[in-house]
C-alpha positions in Angstrom: -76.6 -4.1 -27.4 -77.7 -7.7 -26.6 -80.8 -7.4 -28.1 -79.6 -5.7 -31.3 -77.4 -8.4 -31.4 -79.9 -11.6 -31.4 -82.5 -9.7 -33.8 -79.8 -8.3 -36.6 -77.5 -12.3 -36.2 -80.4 -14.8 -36.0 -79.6 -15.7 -39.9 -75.6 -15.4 -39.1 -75.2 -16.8 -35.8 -71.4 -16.3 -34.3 -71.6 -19.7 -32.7 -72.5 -21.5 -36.2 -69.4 -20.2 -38.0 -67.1 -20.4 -35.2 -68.3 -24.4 -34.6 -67.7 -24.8 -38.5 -64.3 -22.9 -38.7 -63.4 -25.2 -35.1 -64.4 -28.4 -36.4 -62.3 -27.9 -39.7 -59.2 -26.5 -37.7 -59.3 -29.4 -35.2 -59.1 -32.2 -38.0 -56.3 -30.3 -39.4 -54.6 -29.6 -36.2 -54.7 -32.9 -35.2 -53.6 -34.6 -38.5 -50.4 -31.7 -38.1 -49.6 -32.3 -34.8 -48.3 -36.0 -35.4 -46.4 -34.5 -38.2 -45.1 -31.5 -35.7 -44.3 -34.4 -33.2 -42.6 -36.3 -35.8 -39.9 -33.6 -37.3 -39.3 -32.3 -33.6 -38.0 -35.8 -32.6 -35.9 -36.4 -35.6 -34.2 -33.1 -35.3 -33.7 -33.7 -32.1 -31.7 -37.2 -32.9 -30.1 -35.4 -36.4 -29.4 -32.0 -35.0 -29.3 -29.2 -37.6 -26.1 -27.2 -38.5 -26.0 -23.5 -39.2 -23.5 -20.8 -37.9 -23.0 -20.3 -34.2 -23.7 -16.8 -32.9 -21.1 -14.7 -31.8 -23.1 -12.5 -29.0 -24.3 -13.6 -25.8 -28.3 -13.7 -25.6 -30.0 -12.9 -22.9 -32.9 -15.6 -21.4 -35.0 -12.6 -19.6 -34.2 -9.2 -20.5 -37.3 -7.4 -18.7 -37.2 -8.9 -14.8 -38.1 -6.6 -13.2 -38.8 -3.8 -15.5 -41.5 -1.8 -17.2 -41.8 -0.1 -20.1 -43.4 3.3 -19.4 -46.1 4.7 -17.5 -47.6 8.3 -17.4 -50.8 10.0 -17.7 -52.8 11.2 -20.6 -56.5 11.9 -22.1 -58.7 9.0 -22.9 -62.1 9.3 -24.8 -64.8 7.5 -23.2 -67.5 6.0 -24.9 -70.3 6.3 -22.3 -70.5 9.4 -21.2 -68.4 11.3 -24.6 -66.1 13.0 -23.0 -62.0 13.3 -22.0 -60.6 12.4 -19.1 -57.1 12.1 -17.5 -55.9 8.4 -17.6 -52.6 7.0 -15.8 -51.5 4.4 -18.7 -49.1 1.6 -16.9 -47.1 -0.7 -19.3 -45.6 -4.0 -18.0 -43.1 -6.2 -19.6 -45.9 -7.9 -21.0 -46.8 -5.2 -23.1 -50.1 -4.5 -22.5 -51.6 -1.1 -21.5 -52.8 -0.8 -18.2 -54.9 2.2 -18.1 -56.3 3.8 -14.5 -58.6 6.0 -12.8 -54.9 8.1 -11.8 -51.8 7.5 -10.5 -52.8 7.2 -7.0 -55.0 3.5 -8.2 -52.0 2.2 -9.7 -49.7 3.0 -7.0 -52.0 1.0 -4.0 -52.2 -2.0 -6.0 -55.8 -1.4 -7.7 -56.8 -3.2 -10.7 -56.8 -1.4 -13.7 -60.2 -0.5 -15.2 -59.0 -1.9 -18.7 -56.2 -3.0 -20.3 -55.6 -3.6 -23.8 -53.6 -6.0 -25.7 -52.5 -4.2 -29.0 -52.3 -7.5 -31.1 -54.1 -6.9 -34.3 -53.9 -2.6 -33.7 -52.4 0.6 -35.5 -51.7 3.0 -34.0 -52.6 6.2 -36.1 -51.5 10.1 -35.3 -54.1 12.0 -37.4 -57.7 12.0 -37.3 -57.4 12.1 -41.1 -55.9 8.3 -41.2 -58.4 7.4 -38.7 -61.6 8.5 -41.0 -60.2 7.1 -43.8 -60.0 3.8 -42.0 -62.9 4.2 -40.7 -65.1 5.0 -44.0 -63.1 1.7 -45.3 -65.1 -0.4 -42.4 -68.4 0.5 -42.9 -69.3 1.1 -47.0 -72.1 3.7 -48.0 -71.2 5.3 -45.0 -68.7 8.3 -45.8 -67.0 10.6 -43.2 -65.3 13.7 -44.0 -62.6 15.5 -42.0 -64.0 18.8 -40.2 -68.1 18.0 -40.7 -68.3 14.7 -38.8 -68.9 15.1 -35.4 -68.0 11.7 -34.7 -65.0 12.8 -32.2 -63.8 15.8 -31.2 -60.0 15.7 -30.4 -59.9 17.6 -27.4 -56.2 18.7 -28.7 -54.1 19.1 -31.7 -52.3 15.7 -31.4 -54.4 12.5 -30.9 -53.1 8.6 -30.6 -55.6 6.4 -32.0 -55.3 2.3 -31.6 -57.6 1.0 -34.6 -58.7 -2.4 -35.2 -60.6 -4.2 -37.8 -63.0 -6.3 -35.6 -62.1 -5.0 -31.5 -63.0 -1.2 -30.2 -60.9 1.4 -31.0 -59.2 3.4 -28.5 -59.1 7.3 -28.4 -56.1 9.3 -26.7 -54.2 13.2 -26.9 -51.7 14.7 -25.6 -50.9 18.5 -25.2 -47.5 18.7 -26.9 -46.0 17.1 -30.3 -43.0 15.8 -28.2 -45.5 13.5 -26.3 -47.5 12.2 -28.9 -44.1 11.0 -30.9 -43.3 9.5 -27.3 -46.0 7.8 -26.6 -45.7 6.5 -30.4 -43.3 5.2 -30.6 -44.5 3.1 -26.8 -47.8 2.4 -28.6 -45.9 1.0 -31.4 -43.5 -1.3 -30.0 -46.3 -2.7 -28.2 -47.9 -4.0 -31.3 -44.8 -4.9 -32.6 -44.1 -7.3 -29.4 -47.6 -8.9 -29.4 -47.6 -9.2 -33.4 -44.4 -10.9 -32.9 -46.2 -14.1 -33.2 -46.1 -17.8 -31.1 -43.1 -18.6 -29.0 -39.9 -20.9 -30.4 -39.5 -22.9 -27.8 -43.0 -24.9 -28.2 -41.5 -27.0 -31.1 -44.5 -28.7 -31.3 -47.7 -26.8 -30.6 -46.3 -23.8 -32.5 -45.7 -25.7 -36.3 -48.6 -27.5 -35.7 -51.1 -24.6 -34.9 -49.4 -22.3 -38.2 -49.7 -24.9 -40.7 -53.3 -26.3 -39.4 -54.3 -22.2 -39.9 -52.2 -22.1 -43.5 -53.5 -25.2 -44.9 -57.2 -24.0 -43.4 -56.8 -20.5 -45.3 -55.6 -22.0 -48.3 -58.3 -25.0 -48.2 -60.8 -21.4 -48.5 -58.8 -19.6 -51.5 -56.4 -17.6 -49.3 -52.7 -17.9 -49.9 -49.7 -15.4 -49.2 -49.2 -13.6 -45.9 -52.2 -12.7 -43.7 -51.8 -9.3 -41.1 -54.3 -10.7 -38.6 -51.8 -13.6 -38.0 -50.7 -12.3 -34.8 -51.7 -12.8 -30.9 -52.7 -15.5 -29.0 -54.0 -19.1 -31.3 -57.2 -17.7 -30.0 -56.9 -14.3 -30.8 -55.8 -15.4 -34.2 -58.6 -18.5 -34.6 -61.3 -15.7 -33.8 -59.3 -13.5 -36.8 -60.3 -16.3 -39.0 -63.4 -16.5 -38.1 -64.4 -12.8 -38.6 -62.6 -12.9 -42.0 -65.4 -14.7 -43.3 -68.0 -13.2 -40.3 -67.6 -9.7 -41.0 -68.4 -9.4 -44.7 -71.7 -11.1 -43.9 -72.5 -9.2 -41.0 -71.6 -6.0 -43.0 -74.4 -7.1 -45.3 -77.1 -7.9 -43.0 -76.9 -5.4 -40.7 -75.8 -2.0 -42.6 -79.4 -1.5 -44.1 -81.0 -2.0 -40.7 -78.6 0.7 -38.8 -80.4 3.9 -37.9 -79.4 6.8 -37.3 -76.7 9.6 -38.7 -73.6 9.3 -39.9 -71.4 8.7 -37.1 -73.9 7.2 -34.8 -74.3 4.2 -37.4 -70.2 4.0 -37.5 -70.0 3.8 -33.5 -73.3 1.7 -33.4 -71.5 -0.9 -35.7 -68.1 -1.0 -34.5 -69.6 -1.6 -31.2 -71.4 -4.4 -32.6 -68.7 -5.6 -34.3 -66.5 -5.1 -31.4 -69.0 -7.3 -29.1 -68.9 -10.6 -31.7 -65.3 -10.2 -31.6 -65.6 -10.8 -28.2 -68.1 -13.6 -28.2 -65.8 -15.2 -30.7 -62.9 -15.5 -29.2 -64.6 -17.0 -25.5 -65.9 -19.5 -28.1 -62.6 -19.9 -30.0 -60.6 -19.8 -26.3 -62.5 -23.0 -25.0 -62.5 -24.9 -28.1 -58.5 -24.3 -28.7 -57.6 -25.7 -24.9 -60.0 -28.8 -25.8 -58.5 -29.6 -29.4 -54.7 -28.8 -27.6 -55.6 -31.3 -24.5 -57.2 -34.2 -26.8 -53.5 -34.1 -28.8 -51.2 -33.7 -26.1 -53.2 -36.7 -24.0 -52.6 -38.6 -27.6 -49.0 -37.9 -27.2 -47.4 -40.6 -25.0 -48.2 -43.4 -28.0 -47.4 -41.4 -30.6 -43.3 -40.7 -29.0 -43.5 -44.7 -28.4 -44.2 -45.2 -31.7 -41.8 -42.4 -33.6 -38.9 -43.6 -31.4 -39.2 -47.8 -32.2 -39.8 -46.8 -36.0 -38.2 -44.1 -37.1 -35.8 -45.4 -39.3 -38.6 -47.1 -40.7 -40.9 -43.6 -41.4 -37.9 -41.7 -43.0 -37.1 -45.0 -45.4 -41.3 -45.0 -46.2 -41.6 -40.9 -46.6 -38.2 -40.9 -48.6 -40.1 -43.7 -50.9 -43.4 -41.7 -50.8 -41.5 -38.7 -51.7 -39.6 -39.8 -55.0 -42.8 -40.5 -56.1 -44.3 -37.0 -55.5 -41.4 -35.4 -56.7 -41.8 -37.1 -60.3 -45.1 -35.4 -60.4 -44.6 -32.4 -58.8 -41.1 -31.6 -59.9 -41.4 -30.4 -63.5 -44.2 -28.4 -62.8 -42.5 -26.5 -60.5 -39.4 -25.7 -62.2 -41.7 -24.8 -65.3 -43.0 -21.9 -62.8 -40.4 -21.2 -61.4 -38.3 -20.3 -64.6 -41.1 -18.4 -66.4 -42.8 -16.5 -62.9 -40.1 -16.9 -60.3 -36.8 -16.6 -61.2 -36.9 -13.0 -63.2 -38.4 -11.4 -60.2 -35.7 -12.6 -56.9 -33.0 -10.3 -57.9 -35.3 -7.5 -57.6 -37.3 -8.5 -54.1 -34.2 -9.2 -52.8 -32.9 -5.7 -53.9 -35.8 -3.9 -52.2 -35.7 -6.4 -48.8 -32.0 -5.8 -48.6 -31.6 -2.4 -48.6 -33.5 -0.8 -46.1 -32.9 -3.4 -43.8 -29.7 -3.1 -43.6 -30.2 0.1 -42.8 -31.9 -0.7 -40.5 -29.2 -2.9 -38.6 -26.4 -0.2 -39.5 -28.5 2.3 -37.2 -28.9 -0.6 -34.5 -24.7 -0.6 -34.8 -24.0 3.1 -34.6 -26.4 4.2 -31.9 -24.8 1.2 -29.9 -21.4 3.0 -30.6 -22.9 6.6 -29.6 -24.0 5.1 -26.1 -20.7 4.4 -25.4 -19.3 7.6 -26.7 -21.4 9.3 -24.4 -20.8 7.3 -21.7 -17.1 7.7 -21.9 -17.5 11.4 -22.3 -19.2 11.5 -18.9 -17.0 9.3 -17.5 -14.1 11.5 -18.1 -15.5 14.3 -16.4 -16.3 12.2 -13.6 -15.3 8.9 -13.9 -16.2 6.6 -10.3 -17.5 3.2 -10.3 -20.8 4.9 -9.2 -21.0 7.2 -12.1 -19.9 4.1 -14.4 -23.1 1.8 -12.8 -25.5 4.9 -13.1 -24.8 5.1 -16.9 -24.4 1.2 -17.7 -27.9 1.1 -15.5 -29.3 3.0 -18.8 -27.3 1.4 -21.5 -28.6 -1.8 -20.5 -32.5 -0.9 -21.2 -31.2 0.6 -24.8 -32.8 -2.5 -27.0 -36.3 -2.0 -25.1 -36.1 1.9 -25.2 -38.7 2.1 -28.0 -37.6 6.5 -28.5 -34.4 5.4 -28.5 -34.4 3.0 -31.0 -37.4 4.6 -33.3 -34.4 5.6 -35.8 -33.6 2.3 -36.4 -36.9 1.6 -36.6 -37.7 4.1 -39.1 -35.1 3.0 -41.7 -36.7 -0.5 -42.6 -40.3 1.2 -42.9 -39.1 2.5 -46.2 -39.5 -1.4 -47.2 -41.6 -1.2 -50.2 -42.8 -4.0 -52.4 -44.3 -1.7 -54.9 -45.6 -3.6 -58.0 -45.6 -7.1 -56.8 -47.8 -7.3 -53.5 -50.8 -8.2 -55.9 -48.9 -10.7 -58.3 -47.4 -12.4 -55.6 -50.3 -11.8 -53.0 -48.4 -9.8 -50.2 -51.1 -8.0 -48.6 -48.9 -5.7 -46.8 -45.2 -5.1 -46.6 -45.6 -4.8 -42.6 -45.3 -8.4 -42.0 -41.9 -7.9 -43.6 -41.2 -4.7 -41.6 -41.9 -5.8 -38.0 -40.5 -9.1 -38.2 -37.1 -7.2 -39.1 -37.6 -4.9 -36.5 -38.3 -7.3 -34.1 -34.5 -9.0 -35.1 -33.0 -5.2 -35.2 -34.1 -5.2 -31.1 -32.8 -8.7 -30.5 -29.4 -7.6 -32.4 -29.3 -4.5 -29.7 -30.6 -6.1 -26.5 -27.3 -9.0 -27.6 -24.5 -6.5 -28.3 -25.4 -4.6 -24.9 -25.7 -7.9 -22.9 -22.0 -9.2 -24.5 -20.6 -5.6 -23.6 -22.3 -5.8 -20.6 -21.1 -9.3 -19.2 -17.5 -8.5 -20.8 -17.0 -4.9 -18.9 -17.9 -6.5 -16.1 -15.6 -9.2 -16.1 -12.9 -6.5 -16.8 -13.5 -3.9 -13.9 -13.9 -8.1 -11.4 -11.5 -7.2 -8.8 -9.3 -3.6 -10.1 -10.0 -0.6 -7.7 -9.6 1.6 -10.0 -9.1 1.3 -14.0 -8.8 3.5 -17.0 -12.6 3.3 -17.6 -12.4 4.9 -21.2 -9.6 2.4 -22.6 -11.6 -0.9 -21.1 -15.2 0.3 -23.0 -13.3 0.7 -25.7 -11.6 -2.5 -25.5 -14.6 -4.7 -24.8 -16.4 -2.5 -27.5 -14.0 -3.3 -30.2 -14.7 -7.5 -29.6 -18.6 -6.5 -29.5 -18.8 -4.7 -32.7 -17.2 -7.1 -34.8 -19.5 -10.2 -33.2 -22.1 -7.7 -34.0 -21.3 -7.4 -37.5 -20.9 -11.4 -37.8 -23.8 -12.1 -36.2 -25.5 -9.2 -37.8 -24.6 -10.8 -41.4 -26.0 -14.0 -40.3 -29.1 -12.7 -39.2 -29.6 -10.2 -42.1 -29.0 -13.3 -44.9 -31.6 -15.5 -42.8 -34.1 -12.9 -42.9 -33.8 -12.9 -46.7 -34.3 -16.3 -47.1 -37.2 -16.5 -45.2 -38.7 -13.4 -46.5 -38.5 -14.7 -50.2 -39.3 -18.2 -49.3 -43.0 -16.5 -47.7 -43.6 -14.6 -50.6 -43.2 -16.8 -53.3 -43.8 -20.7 -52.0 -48.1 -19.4 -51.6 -47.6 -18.4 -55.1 -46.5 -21.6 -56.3 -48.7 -23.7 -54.3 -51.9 -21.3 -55.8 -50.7 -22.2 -59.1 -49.4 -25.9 -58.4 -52.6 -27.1 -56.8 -55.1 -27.0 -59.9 -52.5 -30.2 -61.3 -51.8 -32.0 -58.9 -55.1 -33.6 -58.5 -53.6 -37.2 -58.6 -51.7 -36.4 -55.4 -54.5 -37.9 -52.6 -53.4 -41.5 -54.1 -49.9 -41.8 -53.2 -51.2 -42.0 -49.4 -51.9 -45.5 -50.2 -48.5 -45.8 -50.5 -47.6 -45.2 -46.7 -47.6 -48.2 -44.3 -50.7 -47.4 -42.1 -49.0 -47.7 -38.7 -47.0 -44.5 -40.3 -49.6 -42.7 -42.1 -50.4 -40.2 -39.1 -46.2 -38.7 -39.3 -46.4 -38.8 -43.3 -48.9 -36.5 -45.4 -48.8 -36.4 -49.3 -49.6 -32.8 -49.2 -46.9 -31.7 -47.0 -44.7 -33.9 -48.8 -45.6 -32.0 -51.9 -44.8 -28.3 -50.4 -41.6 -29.9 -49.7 -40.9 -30.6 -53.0 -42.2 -27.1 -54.0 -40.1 -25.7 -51.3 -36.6 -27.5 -52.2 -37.5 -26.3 -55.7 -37.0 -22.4 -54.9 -34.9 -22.8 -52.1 -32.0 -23.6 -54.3 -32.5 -20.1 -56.4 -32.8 -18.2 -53.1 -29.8 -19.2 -51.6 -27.8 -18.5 -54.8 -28.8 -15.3 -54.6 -28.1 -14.8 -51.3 -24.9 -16.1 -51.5 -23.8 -13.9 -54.6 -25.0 -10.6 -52.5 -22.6 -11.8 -49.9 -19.7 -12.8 -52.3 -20.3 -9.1 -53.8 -20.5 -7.8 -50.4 -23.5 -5.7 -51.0 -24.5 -4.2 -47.3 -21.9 -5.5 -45.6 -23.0 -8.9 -45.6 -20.3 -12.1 -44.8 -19.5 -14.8 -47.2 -21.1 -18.2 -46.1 -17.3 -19.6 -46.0 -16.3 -17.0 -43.1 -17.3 -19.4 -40.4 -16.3 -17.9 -36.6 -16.0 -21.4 -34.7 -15.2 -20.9 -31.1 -13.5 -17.8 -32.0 -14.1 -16.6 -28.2 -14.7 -20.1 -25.9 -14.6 -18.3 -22.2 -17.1 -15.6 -23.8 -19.6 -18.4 -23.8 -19.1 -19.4 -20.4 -20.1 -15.2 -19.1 -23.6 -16.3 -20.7 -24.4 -18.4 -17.4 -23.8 -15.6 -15.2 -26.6 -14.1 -13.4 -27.7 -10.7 -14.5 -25.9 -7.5 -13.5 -27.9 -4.9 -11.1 -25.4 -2.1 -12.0 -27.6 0.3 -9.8 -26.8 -1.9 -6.9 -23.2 -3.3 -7.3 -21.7 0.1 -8.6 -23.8 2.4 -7.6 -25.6 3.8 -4.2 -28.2 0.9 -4.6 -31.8 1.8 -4.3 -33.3 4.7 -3.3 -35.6 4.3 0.3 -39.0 5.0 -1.4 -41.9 6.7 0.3 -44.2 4.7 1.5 -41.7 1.3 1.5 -43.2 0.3 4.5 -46.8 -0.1 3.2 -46.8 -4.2 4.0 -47.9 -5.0 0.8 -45.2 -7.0 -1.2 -47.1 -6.3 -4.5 -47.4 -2.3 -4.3 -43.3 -2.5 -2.7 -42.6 -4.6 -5.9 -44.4 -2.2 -8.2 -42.8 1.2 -6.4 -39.1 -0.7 -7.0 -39.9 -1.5 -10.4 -37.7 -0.1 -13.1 -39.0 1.6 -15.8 -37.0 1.9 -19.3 -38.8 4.9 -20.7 -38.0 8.1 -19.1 -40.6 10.7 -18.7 -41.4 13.7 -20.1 -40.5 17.0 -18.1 -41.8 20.4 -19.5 -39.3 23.0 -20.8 -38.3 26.2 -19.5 -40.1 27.1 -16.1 -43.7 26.5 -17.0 -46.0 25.5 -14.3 -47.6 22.2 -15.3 -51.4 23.2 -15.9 -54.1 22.0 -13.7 -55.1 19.3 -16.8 -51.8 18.7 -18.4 -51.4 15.1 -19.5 -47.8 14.7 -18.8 -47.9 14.5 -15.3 -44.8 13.2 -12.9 -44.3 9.9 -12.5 -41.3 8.4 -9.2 -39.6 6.1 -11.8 -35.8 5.4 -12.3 -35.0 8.2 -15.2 -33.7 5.3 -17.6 -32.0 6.0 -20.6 -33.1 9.7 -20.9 -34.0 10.2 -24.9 -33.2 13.6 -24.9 -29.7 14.3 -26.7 -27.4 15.7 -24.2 -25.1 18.4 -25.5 -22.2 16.3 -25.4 -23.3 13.9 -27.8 -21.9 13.4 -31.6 -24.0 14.6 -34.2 -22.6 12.1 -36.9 -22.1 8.4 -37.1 -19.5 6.6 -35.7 -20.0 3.3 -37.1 -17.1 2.4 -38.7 -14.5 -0.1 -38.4 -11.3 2.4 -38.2 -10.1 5.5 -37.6 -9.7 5.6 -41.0 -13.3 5.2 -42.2 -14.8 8.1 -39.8 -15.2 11.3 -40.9 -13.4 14.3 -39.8 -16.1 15.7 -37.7 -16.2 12.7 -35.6 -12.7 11.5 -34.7 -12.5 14.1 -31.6 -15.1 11.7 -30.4 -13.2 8.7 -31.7 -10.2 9.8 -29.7 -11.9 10.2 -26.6 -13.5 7.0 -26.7 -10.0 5.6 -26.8 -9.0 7.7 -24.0 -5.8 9.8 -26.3 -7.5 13.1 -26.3 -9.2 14.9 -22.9 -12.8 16.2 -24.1 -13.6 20.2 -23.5 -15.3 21.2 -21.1 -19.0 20.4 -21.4 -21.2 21.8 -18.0 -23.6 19.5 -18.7 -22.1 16.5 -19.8 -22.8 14.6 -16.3 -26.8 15.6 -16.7 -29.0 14.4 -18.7 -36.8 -16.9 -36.5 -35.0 -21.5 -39.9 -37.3 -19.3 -37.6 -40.6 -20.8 -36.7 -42.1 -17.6 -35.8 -41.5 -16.6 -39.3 -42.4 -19.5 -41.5 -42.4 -22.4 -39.0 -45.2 -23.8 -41.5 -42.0 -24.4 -44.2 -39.2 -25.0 -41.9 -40.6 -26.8 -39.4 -40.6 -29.6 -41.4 
């Protein structure tokens, strides 16, 4: 692979483009990062304003947890066959895959592991080909005739990636593939999720060095392969340009058939990946330690002149803006304005959904809990079944039908006007805020049931959940609201400000002059061009946030007017935040099991063997023996949050404010939960980001 490497790249070399790509990022990056530095410390002076959320958040929601583990079949490249794989998945999410169980268990390391930034995860040999045929053109493959893989069963789970391998697993049953789909999924989801918050200054300045890069080459509006690591992402901009070429040079020199020219390509293409981001990995750290040894200075300076900067960009800027200004509102009234109502519209709706689901399986949890508590209701029983409720937010089966309402998000019609590659940016972002929404309205209810059973023997279990339930639900739907309306805003404000720059840019020409303007001492923390996306920016915004507002004042999906402000509505609730976590196993319950094999002496296997998991397994139906090769194999984890529906749980919504509002079918359920009406007997009811993440190129500043 080496070789074919160095004879089909010696015209293209990886190390050329990546060293161009680098040297143009770092100038950028550098010239961004004063700017960054800049904003962070006048905020941090100013402050910002903005409602205050009503739910408690919680700082680490995963110690001491992991998602799932279990086994399945993985293709393997060399030798072309299936074998059984045990597939561990941290709170890190990234797949750990073993020889078996039996590695994992004694502390081995794994023989791969994959991070899914980038992936898709497909269910059908049908989308994979098609993706496939996509990568490689003249180089068709048809369903049934290609021999390229063989599923070795009727339900395969396929990670696909434009530049890295692809990975190939099955599973024997439908139940596990939608299982270990909906894992696979809300692993990409996390790692898309893109660069932490709380680096206020290395996160701004590394999305708008990339933005202004991309659109310095053409490309505005929202980019897929803006996800991972800054060198995952730097080495996603360097095969953007890479690939194409490569494509060229090397697609008449492959040999072969069919599918041995698609595998001999993607792992070519899978190896300058590779190459490209060790290059891109070493040359990020140096261009991030040359700024951050530059800081010291820079804060000396910002703090003895900042009046000084504000009063010289404010000058700057009332210059720009009699440029800039009528342009913009010239665009924004003939392309902009006629088309918010209708974006909005399509945003608004299924996410709202979306949220609504988040709110009513919340309240079904605690039906079901209640249920079970009446039948049995001990502290212990009460700790077993809060131990479950509060992994629900990570429990990717669990929440899948929340999930599933915002992928109806369409922007049918104007993705190519407005250059949205993809709705998906869109649609995990919201999903991503739907599991923060969750993980916030279990943690409140959490931190006030607890503070409710502190110190009573014995208590009416049904009438406190539903007590504390009632104060979560509406914070829920206040903070809900809030997050919903700054979703919007952001979402609009990433579709249409890379429009107006693509169209503004051609005049404004005369913009590189007004830097003479600026007092050279402050010319690194003010830059004409971000100055004029400001202007752009401040332009829309206004538009956006009227319609915002009048969806609110209408009351369309439930959202809040901007003048129902909850201040302080619940001060001591604030105070439960600081409070370390709950271990509702331990404190209500018979504590921790004595597992086999405690006594091994190796802290790191003990840890692993105690760990948590949120994903329940799979067990087989009826009284089938497990087959010799069967994928779903048993795995000694705590059986959290079991996705199968019990028989004692509601088969309709109960998300509604008041008895009133619930349908008939579902006010037995109602009652219970308020402890008026004793359930029948069921046998086996006691079985079973402004948001810099987002757009921290616009807000930042």
């Amino acid at each position: 692979l080496q070789q074919a490497l160095h004879s089909h790249l010696d015209n293209i070399p990886p190390e050329t483009r990546t060293g161009e790509l680098m040297g143009e990022f770092g100038r950028l990056y550098e010239q961004q990062y004063a700017v960054a530095l800049f904003n962070k410390m006048r905020f941090d002076i100013e402050g910002g304003g903005g409602p205050q959320n009503q739910l408690l958040h919680r700082k680490v929601p995963l110690k001491n947890k992991s998602i799932f583990s279990g086994a399945l079949f993985q293709y393997l490249e060399e030798n072309k066959k299936w074998r059984n794989r045990f597939l561990f998945i941290p709170d890190s999410y990234n797949i750990n895959y073993y020889e078996n169980k039996q590695a994992h268990d004694r502390g081995l390391h794994p023989k791969g592991t994959i991070n899914c930034a980038g992936y898709r995860v497909l269910t059908s040999m049908e989308e994979y080909l098609e993706l496939l045929n996509t990568s490689l053109p003249g180089v068709k493959a048809k369903v049934g005739s290609s021999p390229f893989l063989k599923c070795a069963t009727q339900f395969p789970l396929i990670l696909w990636h434009p530049y890295a391998c692809h990975y190939y697993f099955c599973v024997v049953t439908e139940k596990e593939q939608q299982k270990w789909n909906a894992v696979f999924q809300d692993c990409v989801r996390h790692t898309n999720n893109g660069l932490p918050e709380e680096c206020k200054v290395q996160t701004p300045t590394f999305t708008d060095a990339v933005r202004l890069y991309r659109q310095a080459h053409g490309h505005y509006g929202t980019w897929e392969m803006m996800c991972g690591t800054p060198p995952q992402i730097l080495a996603n901009l360097v095969m953007e340009t890479l690939l194409p070429e490569m494509r060229d040079l090397i697609t008449p020199k492959l040999k072969g058939k069919m599918h041995e020219k698609q595998r001999n390509w993607m792992l070519i293409s899978d190896a300058v990946y590779g190459l490209v981001q060790s290059q891109t990995q070493a040359q990020y750290e140096a261009v991030v330690q040359s700024c951050e040894a530059g800081r010291p200075p820079l804060e000396t300076t910002i703090r003895t002149d900042m009046d000084q900067i504000i009063t010289s960009k404010e000058h700057v800027t009332s210059k720009i803006r009699t440029l800039v200004l009528p342009k913009a509102e010239k665009l924004l009234k003939v392309s902009i304005q006629p088309y918010i109502s209708s974006i909005l519209d399509a945003l608004m709706e299924p996410t709202s959904r979306g949220f609504f689901e988040v709110r009513d399986l919340f309240f079904r949890e605690l039906v079901d809990m209640s249920k079970n508590l009446l039948n049995d209701g001990n502290k212990e029983k009460l700790g077993e079944h809060m131990e479950k409720i509060s992994m629900l937010a990570f429990h990717p089966v669990k929440m899948q039908s929340c999930y599933e309402k915002v992928e109806t998000l369409s922007l049918e019609g104007l993705q190519q006007r407005f250059d949205v590659s993809s709705p998906s940016v869109f649609v995990q972002r919201a999903q991503i805020l739907m599991r923060e929404q969750m993980d916030d309205a279990v943690y409140t209810f959490e931190q006030l049931l607890h503070q409710s059973l502190e110190g009573k023997e014995q208590e009416d279990f049904c009438k406190t959940i539903q007590r504390c339930q009632d104060r979560v639900v509406k914070k829920f739907d206040y903070d809900s609201s809030t997050v919903r309306k700054k979703f919007f805003r952001e979402a609009l404000l990433q579709i249409f400000i890379p429009y107006m720059l693509k169209q503004l840019t051609p005049s404004c020409s005369e913009l590189p002059r007004f830097q003479e303007l600026i007092f050279e001492d402050f010319s690194r923390f003010i830059l004409v061009e971000n100055i004029s996306e400001e202007v752009v920016l401040h332009t829309v915004m206004k538009d956006i946030m009227m319609a915002v507002k009048e969806a609110a004042v209408q009351r369309r999906h439930n959202l809040y007017r901007d003048s129902i402000v909850l201040t302080n509505s619940d001060p001591n609730l604030h105070l439960l935040g600081e409070n370390p976590p709950i271990d509702w196993a331990e404190e209500y319950g018979e504590g921790l099991e004595e597992l086999d094999g405690e006594n091994t002496g190796d802290p790191e296997v003990q840890k692993r063997r105690r760990m948590k998991q949120v994903v329940s397994m799979i067990h087989i139906e009826g009284n089938a023996s497990v087959l010799p090769n069967e994928s779903c194999l048993e795995v000694p984890a705590v059986d959290n949050i079991p996705e199968e529906e019990t028989e004692v749980r509601s088969d309709t919504s109960l998300s509604q404010k008041s008895e009133k509002q619930v349908p008939n079918g579902t006010k037995e359920d109602l009652n219970i939960l308020k402890g008026t009406l004793q359930p029948k007997t069921h046998p086996q009811a006691s079985a079973g980001r402004y948001d810099q993440k987002f757009i921290s190129q616009y807000f930042s500043k």
